[in-house]
N, C-alpha and C positions, 0 to 999 in steps of 0.2 A: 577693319575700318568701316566697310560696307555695314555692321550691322550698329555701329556707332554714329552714323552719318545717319541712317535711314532702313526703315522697314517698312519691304515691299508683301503685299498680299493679293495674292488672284483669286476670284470668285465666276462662277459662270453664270452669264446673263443672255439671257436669248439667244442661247445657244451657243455665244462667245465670251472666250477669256479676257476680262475686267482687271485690271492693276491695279491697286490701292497704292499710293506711296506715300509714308509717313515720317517727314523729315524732324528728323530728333533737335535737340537743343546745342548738339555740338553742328550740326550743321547750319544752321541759324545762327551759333552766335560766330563761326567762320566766317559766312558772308559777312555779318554788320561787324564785325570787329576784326580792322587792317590787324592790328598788333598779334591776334591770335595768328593770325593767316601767317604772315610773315616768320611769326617763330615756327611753323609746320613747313615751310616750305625754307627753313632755317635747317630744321633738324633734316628733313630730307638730301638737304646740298649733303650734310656734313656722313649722311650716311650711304649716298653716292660716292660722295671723296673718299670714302674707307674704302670701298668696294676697289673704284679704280685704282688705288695707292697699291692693294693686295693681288690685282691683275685679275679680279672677281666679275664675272658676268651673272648675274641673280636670275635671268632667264624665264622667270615668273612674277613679276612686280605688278601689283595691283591692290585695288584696295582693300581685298579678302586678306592679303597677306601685309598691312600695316598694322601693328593693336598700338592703338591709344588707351590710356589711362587719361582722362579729363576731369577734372574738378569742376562740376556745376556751380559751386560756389563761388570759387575765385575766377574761374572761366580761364582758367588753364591747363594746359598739356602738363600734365606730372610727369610723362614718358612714355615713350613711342620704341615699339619695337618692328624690325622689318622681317619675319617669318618665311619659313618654306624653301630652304635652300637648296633641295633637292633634284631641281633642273640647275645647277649652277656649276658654273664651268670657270675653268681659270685661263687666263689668255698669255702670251707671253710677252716679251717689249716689241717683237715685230706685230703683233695684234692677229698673232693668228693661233689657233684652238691650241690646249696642249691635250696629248690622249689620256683617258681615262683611266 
């Protein structure tokens, strides 16, 4: 998601690191457009509720580990996947760790 939102670039200026941030079109049209936001933070409930239904702790969630597919055109989300399941653990109904 990080590189679908925005791409950052560092340069060195007087002898300190400079940050360029360059905010792409899916994060512009997120903020001015409720409808978009709402269906992303839509698909996210619904793939939280997968998670906890499964007894799934994802243990790495962020935005390196979202991909969006977005449509410039229509300025929608074609499909969002949550990635990297590798620190992820499963809990039991008392909510405590089960072993590996």
């Amino acid at each position: 998601m990080n590189e679908a939102m925005f791409n950052v670039k560092g340069e060195f200026y007087k002898g300190e690191r400079i940050y360029m941030v360059h905010h792409s079109l899916l994060y512009h049209s997120i903020r001015n457009n409720h409808k978009l936001m709402i269906d992303f933070l839509s698909r996210m409930g619904q793939v939280l509720n997968l998670f906890n239904q499964a007894g799934v702790v994802h243990a790495d969630l962020k935005p390196d580990n979202i991909l969006i597919d977005y449509d410039e055109d229509t300025e929608e989300i074609k499909s969002m996947k949550v990635i990297d399941l590798g620190s992820a653990f499963l809990l039991n109904n008392n909510a405590l760790r089960l072993k590996d």
